[in-house]
N, C-alpha and C positions, 0 to 999 in steps of 0.2 A: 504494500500500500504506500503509495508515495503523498505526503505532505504536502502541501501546498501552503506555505507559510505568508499571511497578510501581513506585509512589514514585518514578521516574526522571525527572531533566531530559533535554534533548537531550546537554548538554554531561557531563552524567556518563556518561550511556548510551557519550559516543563515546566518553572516556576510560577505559573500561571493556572497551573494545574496538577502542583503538587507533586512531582517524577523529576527525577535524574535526570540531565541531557542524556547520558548513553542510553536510556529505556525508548524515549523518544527517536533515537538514533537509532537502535536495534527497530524497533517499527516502521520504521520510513524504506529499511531497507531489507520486511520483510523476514525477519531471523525471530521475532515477536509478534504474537496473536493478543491485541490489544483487549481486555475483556470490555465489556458494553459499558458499565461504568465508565472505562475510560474512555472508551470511543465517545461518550457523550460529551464526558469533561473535552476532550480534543474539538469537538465541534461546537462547544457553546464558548470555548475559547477563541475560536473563531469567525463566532457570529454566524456559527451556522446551525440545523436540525439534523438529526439522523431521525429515518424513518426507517424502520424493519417491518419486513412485509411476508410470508409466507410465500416459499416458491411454489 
């Protein structure tokens, strides 16, 4: 899953949400499965929603 960071470093993003640059690091490039928790903290950090939807 790659990041797409709004004006954000790694290291603000994680201090913004609590994590480690390297945890942030390890997700972006995929070596970590974010739990939904975080994936939410990650997008409301962002100003964004996640929606999870039944395939």
């Amino acid at each position: 899953m790659k990041i797409f960071f709004r004006c954000q470093s790694q290291a603000e993003l994680a201090q913004r949400i609590g994590v480690d640059k390297g945890y942030i690091s390890r997700v972006e490039r995929g070596l970590t499965i974010p739990t939904v928790s975080t994936l939410y903290r990650i997008a409301a950090a962002m100003g964004m929603t996640v929606e999870l939807r039944p395939i």
